[in-house]
N, C-alpha and C positions, 0 to 999 in steps of 0.2 A: 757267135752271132746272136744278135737280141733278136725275140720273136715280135710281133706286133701287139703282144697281148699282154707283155713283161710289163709292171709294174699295177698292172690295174686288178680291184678286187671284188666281188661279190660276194656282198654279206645278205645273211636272211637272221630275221628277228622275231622270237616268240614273245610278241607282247601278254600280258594278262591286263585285264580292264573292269572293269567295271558292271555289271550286269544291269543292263535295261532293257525293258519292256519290249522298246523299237528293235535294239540290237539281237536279243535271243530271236525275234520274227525272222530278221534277216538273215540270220545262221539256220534258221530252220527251211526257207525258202531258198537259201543256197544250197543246203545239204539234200534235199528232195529235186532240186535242178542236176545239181551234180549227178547224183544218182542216174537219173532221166539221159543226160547230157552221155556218161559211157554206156549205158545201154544204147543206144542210140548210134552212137559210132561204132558202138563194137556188130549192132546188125545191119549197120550199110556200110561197113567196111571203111570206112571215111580215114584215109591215112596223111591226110596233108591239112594242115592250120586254113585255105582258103577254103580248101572242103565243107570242115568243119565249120567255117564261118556261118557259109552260105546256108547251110544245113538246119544251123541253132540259135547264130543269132535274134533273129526276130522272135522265136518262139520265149527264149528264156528270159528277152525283156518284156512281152506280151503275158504271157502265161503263169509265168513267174512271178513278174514285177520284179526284176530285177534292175538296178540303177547300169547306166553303157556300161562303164569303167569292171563292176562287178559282175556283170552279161560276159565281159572279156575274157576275165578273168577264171569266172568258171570251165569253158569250155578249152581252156587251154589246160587246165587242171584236169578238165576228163581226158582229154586226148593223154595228156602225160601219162595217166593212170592205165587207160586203151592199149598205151603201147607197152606199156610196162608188163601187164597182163600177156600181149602179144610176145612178146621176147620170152615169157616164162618158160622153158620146153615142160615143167611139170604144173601144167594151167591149175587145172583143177576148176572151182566155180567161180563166173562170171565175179570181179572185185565189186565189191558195195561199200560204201560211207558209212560209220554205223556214227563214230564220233562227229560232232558239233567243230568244226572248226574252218576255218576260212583263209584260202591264197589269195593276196590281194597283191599289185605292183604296186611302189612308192609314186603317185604324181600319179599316176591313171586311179589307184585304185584306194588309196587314203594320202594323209597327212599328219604329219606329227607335228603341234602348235602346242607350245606352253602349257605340257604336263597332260593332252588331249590328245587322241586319234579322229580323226574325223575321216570317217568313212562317203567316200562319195555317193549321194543321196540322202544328204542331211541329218547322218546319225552322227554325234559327237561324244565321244566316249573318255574317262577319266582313267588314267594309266596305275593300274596299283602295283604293278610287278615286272 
């Protein structure tokens, strides 16, 4: 018997791009959100996606400046990370972000147009890799 999920696939993509001015801002105010974002679930305990909504949303598009689609994005990123941590039985210290890099959903959170990623919030970036 086929399951309901046979034939369908999820793929994830390490793009490389281009470095600009606007884009490294945004890797750097995601990476310091993110940061903020599991601390932050990990001391309210926060274990469900609405939780976390309610909790971080507004702060990490205010505080931040982060664009919605990338506001989403990250705190679903922390929480992964939250739990992941959560699960470890040999924890150890609290997980931190030290590298630059960015989870983004395809259609919430960029685009890929003729050789360009276009990150929601009007960065438009050139694909070299």
């Amino acid at each position: 018997m086929a399951s309901c999920d046979e034939g369908l696939l999820t793929i994830s993509i390490g793009v490389m791009v281009s470095p600009e001015s606007g884009a490294t801002e945004l890797l750097k105010r995601y990476n310091t959100a993110l940061n903020y974002a599991i601390n932050k679930i990990l001391r309210l305990n926060l274990k469900k996606i609405g939780e976390v909504h309610n909790a971080l949303y507004r702060e990490l598009r205010e505080w931040f400046g982060l664009p919605s689609g990338v506001a989403l994005d990250c705190y679903r990123d922390a929480l992964a990370n939250a739990n992941a941590w959560r699960n470890n039985p040999k924890r150890g210290r609290r997980p931190r972000i030290k590298r630059l890099s960015m989870l983004l959903h395809q259609g919430l959170g960029y685009r890929v147009k003729e050789g360009y990623v276009e990150i929601i919030g009007g960065i438009r970036l050139r694909i070299i890799g």
